[in-house]
N, C-alpha and C positions, 0 to 999 in steps of 0.2 A: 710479736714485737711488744715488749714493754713499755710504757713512758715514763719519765722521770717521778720521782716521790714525791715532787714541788707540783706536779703537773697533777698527780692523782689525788691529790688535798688541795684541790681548786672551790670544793664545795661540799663541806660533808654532808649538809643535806641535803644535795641531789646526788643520786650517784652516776660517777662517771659516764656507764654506756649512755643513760638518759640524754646529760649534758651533750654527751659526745652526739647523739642522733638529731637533739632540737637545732645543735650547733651546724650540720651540716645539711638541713635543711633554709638555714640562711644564706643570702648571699654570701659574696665574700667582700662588700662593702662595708657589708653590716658588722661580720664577722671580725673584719679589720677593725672596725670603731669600738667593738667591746674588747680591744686588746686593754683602752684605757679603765677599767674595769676596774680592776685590782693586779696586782700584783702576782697575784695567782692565775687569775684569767690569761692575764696575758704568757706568764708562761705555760698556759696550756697550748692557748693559739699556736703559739710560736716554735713548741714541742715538732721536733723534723717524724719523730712515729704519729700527732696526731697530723701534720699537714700530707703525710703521705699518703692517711688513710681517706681525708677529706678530697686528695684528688683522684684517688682508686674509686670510691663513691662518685664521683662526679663524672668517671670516662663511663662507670658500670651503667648510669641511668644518664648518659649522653646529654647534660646539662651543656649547654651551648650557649654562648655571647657571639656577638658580631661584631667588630669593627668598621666602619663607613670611611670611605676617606671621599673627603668631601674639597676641593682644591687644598687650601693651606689648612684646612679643620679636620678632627678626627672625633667621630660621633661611635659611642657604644650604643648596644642594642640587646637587650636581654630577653633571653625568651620566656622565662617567667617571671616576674608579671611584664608584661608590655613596657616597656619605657626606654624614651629614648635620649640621652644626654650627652650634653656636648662634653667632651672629658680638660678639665683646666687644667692638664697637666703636657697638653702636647710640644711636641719639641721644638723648636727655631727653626726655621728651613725656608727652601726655596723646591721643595718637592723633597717626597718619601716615597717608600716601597717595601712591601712586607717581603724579606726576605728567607722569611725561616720563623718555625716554632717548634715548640714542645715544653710538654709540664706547663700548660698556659702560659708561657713568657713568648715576647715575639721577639723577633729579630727586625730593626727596623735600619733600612738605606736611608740616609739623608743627603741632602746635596746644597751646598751654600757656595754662591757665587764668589771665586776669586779675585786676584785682583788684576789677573791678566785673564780675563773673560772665560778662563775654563771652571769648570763644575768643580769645586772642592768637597771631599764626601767623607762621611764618618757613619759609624756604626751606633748604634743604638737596643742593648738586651731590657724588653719592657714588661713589665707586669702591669698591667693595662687597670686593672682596679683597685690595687694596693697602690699604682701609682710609682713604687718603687722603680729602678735602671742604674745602669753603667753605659756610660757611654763609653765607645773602644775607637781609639784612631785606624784611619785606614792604613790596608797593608799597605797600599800605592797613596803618594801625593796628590795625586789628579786622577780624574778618573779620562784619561786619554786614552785607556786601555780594557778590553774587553774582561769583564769581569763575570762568573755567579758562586753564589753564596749558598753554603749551607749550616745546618748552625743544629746541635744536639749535643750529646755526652754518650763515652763507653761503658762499658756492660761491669764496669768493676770501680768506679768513681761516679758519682751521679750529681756530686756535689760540684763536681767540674763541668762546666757549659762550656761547650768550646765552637769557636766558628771558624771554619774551613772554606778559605777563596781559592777558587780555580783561574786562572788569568792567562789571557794570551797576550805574551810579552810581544808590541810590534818590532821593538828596534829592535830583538834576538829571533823573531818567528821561533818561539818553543812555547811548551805549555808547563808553569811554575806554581804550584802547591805552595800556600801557606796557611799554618791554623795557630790560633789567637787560642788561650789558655784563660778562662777568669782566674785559673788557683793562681797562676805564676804572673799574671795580666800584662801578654807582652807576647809577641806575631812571631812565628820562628817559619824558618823553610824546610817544608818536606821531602826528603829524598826518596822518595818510594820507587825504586825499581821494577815495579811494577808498570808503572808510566813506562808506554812506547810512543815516544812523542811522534811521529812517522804515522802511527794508528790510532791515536787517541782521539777519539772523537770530535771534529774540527770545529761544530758549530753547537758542543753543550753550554756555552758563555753565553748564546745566546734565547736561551730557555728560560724559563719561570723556575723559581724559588724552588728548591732542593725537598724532598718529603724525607722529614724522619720518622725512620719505621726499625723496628730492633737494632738501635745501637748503631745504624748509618744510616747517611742522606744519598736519597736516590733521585738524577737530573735520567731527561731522555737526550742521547748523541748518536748525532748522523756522521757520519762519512761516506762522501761523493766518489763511489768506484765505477768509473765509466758511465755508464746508462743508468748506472741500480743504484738504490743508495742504501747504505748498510745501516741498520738503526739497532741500537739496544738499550738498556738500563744499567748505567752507568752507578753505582756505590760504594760510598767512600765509608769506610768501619772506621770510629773513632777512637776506639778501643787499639787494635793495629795498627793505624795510622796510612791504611793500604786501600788502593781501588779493587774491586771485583766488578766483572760481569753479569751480568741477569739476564738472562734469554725472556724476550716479551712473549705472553700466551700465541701471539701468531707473528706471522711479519705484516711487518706495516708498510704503507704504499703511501707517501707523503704528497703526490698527485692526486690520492683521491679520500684521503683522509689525513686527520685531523687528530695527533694523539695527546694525552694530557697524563701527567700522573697526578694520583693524591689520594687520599688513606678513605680505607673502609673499614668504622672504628678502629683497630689498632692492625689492621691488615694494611699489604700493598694495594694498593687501587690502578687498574687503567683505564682510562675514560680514552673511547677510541671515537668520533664525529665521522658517518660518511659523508663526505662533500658533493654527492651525486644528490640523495633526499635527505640530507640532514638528518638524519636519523643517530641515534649514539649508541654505544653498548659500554657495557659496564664489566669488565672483569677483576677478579679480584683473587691474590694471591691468598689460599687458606692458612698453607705452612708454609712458611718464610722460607724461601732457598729451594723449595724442592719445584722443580720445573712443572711435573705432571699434579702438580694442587691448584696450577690456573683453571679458575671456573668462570664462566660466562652467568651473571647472575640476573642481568638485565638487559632489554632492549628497549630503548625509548624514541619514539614516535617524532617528527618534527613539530618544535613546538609552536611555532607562527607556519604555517604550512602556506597562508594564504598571502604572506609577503615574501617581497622577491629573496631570493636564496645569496646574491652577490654578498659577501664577505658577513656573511652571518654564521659568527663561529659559537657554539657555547661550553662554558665548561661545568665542571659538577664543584661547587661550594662545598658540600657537605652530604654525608646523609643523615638525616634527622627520625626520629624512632617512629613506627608504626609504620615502615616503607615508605619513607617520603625522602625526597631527594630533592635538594634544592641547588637551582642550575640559574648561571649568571649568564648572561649576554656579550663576549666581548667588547672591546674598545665601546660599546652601549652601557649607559645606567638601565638597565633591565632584568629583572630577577624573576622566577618562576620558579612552582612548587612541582615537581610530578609524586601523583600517587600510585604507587604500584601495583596497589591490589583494585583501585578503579580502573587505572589505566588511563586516568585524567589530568590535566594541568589545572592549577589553583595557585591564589596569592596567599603566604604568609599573611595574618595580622597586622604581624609587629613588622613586616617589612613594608610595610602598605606605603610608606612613605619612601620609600626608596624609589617607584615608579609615578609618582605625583606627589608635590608640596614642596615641602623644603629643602629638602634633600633629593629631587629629584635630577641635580646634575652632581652628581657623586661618579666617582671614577673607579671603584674598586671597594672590594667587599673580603672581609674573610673571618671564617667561622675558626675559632677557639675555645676550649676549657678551662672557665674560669680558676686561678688556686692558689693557695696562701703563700707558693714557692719563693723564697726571698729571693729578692735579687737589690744588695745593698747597695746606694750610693755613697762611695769613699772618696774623699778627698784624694787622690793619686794622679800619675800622669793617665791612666787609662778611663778615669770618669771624672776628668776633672772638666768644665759646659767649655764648648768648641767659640771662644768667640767669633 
């Protein structure tokens, strides 16, 4: 890939690769404030061949921030160097929830009180250290109605973010598809014929946030057939605009375990919990789509063994380089490191505050890639601040 002629007479005397290697060994706070630079700097920053290559650099050596949500505050967390800051740019509300990412930008739920006591909710695409968003109205007025999100771009527009609700309509009992466009900025309904609403998975609305992995977001959905309940990985291609099926590495048994998705670096992930000894294993899809690439990569040990097991679910945050794996606690503020190659549990550093201090009643945590991806605030109906 090229960059612009204005981009590669940023500096003649330094050349290019140089600037280019010092530049992505800074953060991208830093990175951001030398946009004010000159003129040149900043269209090199700004250049979509160097921000692309700054965020291919950053999945390849697994550069990781955190997000903290802390009640109505949202604290960043950077893993190198250590620091932890509260961000002044979070949004108005009355509660949030990470609902989706990719390319470092998150997808954030907000919910602000109406004025007939129900939850008014709106969408939020954030670029959490540039600061940069759009805010997007919700598909629904109220959130009365069962709703999940997922949120990425197709294989052939990258410049397009698009987020995709799945809803179950009560007053119709069906399930109604709509995805929001940033290019066209504005909710349209999906007719995908592919939806069998009779089979479509009854209870994926109420799952956690959507994982994007090549080009679709993938929720897990059950359906109660008699005694047995049908479980699989549900993905919506945004490219298509169509569901597909994904057969799970085994069947799962929601009586005695505990199943989770989420990415292992840029692969599928399943994180399965046995609820007998709390024990978890870790599979992970190699090649995307192909059934027989599920691998079993990991087994991990119960990590509090010596307290009681009632409703102690955990799930895997991230994995972090050198076989480390770091696992949250549900509905608990508690976070844990497992080593893979000790076969030990350990605390992060930088998360030391997470489980005593000031941030020790924090509600949720999630791990991102920091990167210079615009995401511009315009004056429109779709980012214009939700009074």
């Amino acid at each position: 890939m090229m960059m612009s002629k204005s981009a590669e007479k940023t500096n003649e005397q330094l050349p290019l690769d140089l600037l280019q290697e010092i530049l992505f060994r800074l953060p991208v706070k830093s990175i951001t404030r030398l946009k004010r630079v000159s003129k040149s700097w900043y269209t090199l920053i700004t250049d979509p061949v160097f921000v692309n290559l700054h965020l291919n650099r950053a999945r390849q050596h697994n550069k990781l921030s955190f997000i903290i949500f802390s009640f109505k505050n949202l604290y960043s967390i950077d893993q190198e160097p250590t620091v932890t800051t509260l961000l002044s740019d979070h949004p108005p509300h009355k509660g949030f929830q990470v609902k989706g990412s990719c390319d470092g930008l998150l997808l954030l739920l907000l919910s602000l009180r109406g004025s007939n006591c129900l939850s008014k909710i709106f969408l939020r695409i954030w670029n959490p250290p540039t600061g940069e968003f759009i805010n997007i109205p919700s598909a629904y007025e109220y959130a009365s109605i069962a709703e999940t999100y997922g949120f990425g771009y197709g294989s052939s527009n990258r410049k397009d973010y698009k987020v995709v609700v799945v809803a179950k309509l009560a007053k119709y009992a069906v399930t109604e598809v709509k995805i929001f466009s940033t290019a066209s900025r504005s909710w349209r309904v999906i007719k995908d014929s592919s939806i069998d609403h009779n089979n479509f998975p009854k209870n994926i609305v109420y799952l956690h946030e959507g994982v994007f992995v090549m080009g679709a977001c993938h929720w897990l959905g059950t359906n109660v057939k008699g005694a047995t309940m049908d479980t699989r990985i549900i993905a919506f291609d945004f490219e298509c605009e169509k569901f597909k099926n994904i057969q799970t590495p085994k069947p799962l048994d929601y009586s005695n375990e505990h199943p989770r998705l989420s990415m292992w670096r840029e692969n599928l992930c399943l994180f399965i919990q046995d609820l007998g000894d709390c024990s978890s294993h870790i599979f992970v899809m190699k090649e995307y789509g192909v059934i027989d690439s599920w691998s079993k990569m990991y087994s991990i040990p119960d990590p509090a063994p010596e307290k009681c097991r009632l409703f102690r679910l955990w799930s895997m945050v991230c994995f972090i380089d050198d076989g480390k794996i770091l696992l949250r606690l549900m509905y608990r503020p508690k976070v844990v490191l497992y080593d893979t190659k000790s076969c030990k549990f350990d605390e992060l550093e930088l998360l030391e505050d997470l489980n005593s201090g000031v941030l020790k009643n924090w509600s949720d945590v999630h791990a991102y890639v920091p990167s210079l991806v615009p995401i511009n605030h315009r004056t429109t109906n779709a980012t214009s601040k939700i009074k």
